[in-house]
One Martini backbone bead per residue (centre of mass of N, CA, C, O) as a GRO file, in nm:
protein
  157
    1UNK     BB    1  -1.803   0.209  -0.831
    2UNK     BB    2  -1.898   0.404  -1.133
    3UNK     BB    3  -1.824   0.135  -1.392
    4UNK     BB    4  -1.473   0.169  -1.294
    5UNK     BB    5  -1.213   0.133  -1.254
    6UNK     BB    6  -1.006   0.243  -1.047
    7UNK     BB    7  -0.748   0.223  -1.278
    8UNK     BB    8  -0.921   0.434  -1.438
    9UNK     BB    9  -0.845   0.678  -1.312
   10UNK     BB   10  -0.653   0.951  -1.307
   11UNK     BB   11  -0.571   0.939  -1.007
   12UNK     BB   12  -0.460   0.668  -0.962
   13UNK     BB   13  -0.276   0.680  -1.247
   14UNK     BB   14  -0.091   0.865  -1.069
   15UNK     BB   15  -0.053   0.701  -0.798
   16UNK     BB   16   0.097   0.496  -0.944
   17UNK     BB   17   0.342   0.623  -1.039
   18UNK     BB   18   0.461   0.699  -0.767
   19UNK     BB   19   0.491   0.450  -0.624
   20UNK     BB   20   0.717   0.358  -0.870
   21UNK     BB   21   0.910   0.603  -0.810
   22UNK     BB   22   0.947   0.559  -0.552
   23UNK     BB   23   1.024   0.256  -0.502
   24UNK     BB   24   1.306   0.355  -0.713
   25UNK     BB   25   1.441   0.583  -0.511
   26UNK     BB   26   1.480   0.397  -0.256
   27UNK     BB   27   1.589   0.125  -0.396
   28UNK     BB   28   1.611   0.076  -0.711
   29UNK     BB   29   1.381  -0.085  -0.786
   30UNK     BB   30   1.137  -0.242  -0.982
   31UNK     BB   31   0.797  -0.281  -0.967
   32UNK     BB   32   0.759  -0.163  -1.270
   33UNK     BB   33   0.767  -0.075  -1.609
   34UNK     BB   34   0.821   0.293  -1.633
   35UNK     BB   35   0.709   0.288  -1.963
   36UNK     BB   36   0.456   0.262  -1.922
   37UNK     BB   37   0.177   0.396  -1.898
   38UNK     BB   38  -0.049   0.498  -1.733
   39UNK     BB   39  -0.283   0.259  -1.782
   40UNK     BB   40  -0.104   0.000  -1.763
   41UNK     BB   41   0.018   0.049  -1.443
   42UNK     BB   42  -0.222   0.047  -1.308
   43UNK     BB   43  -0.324  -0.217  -1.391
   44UNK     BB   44  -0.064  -0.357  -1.281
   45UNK     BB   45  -0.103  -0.314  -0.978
   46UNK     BB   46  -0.395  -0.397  -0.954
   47UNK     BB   47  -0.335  -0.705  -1.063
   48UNK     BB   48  -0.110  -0.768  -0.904
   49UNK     BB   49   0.004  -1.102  -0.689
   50UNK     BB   50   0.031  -0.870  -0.511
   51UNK     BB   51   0.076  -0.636  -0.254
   52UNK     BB   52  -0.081  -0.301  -0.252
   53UNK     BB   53  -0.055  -0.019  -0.002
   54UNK     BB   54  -0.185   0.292   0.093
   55UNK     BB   55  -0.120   0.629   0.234
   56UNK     BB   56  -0.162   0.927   0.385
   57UNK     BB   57  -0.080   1.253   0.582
   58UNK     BB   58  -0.224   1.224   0.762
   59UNK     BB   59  -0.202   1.209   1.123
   60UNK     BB   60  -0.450   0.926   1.058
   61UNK     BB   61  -0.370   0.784   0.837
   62UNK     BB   62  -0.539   0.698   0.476
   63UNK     BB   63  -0.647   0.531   0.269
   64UNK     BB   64  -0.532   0.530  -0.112
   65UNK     BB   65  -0.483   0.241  -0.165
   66UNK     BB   66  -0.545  -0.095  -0.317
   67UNK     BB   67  -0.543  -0.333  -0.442
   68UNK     BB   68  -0.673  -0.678  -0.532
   69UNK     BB   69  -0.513  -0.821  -0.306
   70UNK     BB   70  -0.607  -0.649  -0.096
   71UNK     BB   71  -0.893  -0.648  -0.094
   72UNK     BB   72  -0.915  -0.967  -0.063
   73UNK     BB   73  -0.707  -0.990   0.197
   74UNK     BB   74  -0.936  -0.774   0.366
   75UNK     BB   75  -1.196  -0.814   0.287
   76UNK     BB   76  -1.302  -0.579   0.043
   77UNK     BB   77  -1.344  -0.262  -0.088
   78UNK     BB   78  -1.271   0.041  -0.235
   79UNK     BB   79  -1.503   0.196  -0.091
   80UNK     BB   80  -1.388   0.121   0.188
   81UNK     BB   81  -1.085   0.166   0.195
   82UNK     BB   82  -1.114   0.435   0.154
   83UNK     BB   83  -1.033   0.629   0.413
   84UNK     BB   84  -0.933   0.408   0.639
   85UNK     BB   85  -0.776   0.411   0.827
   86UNK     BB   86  -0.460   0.233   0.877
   87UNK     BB   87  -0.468   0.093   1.185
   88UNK     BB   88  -0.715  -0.071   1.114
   89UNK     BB   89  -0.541  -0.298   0.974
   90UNK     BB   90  -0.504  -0.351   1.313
   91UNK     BB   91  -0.429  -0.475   1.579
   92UNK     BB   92  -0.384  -0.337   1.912
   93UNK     BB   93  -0.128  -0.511   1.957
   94UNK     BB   94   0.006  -0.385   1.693
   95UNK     BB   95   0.041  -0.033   1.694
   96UNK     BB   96   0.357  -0.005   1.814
   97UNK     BB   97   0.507  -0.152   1.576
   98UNK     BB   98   0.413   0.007   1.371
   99UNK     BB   99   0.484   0.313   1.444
  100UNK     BB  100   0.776   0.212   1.457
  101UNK     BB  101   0.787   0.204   1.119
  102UNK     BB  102   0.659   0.441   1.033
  103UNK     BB  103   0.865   0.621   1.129
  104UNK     BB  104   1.112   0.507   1.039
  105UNK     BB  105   1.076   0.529   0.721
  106UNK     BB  106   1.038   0.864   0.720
  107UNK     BB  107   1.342   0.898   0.813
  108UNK     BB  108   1.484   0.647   0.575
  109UNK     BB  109   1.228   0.580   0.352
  110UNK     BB  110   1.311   0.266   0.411
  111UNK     BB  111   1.179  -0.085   0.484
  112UNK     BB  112   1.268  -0.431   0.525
  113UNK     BB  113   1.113  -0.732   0.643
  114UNK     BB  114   0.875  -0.702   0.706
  115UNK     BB  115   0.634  -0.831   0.969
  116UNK     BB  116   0.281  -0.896   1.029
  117UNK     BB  117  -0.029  -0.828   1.214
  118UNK     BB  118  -0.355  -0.880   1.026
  119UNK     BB  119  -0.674  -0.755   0.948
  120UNK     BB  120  -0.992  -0.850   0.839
  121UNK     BB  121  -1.333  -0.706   0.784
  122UNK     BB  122  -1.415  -0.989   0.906
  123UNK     BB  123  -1.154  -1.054   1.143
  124UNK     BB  124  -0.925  -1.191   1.006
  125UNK     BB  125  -0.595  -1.330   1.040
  126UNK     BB  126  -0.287  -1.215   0.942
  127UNK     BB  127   0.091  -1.318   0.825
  128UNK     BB  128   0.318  -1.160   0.701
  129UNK     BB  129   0.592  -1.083   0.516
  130UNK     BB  130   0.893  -0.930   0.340
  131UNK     BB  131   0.810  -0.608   0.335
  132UNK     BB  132   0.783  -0.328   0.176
  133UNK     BB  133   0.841   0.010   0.314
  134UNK     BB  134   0.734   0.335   0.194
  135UNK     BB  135   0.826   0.662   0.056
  136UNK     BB  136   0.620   0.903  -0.088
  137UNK     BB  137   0.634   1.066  -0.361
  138UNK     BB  138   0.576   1.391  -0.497
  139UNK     BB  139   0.661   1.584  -0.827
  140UNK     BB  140   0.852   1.760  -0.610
  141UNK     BB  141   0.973   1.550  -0.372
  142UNK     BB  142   0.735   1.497  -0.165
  143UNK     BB  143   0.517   1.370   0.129
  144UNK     BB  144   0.253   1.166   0.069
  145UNK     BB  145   0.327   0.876   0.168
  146UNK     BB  146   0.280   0.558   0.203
  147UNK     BB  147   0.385   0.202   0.136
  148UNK     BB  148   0.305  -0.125   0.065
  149UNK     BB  149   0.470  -0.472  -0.008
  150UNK     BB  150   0.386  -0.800  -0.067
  151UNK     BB  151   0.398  -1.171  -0.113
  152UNK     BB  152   0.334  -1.304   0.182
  153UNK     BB  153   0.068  -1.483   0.339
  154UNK     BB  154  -0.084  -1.613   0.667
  155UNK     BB  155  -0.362  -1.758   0.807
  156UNK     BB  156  -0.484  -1.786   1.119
  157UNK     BB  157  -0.819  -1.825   1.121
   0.00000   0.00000   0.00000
């Protein structure tokens, strides 16, 4: 990023929005308070001590969020993960898993407690828990991609 966070795009600042007003259409929860404007949202969302990570609606649909907790658990940086497959951060053995679960979502809106085994730019493998994954949608209540976010994850090697 050239010299601005993130979280201070007017892009990424719509894309926090939408996050929060998804995730609370289809769980009931609140996020983050959606009082505030939307650049403390942004902020907060991305220095959140949660993940918190989506994609968009392509066929091989590609990372177009990551907070800081994201980018850090992932080993990696705004610049790498923008773009990015969203399967490629699954190994092999787990796209079949993921694969179902992004179904399941698509047609459900929303799903809690999933666990799964994702792999870090580095190589290194972590097991989240307890997580919630949902879809987004645009101004307009339509499919914009999906989202997840988690608070427990535990380094495999």
């Amino acid at each position: 990023m050239s010299g601005i966070s993130p979280w201070q795009r007017p892009d990424v600042q719509t894309h926090s929005q939408r996050l929060i007003s998804s995730f609370r259409h289809w769980t009931g929860q609140r996020l983050m308070d959606a009082s505030l404007d939307l650049e403390a949202l942004a902020y907060g969302l991305f220095h959140a001590p949660w993940v918190l990570v989506s994609h968009d609606t392509q066929p091989d649909p590609c990372f177009n969020y990551g907070n800081q907790a994201a980018l850090d658990l992932w080993e990696t940086t705004w610049d790498q993960w923008i773009g990015l497959p969203s399967r490629l951060s699954a190994a092999d053995e787990y796209q079949p898993e993921r694969a179902q679960l992004l179904q399941q979502v698509k047609t459900q809106g929303w799903a809690q407690g999933y666990r799964g085994v994702r792999i870090s730019r580095k190589g290194r493998r972590f097991q989240f828990q307890n997580a919630i994954v949902w879809n987004v949608l645009d101004d307009q209540g339509q499919f914009y991609g999906q989202a997840a976010m988690f608070r427990e994850w535990t380094w495999l090697d």
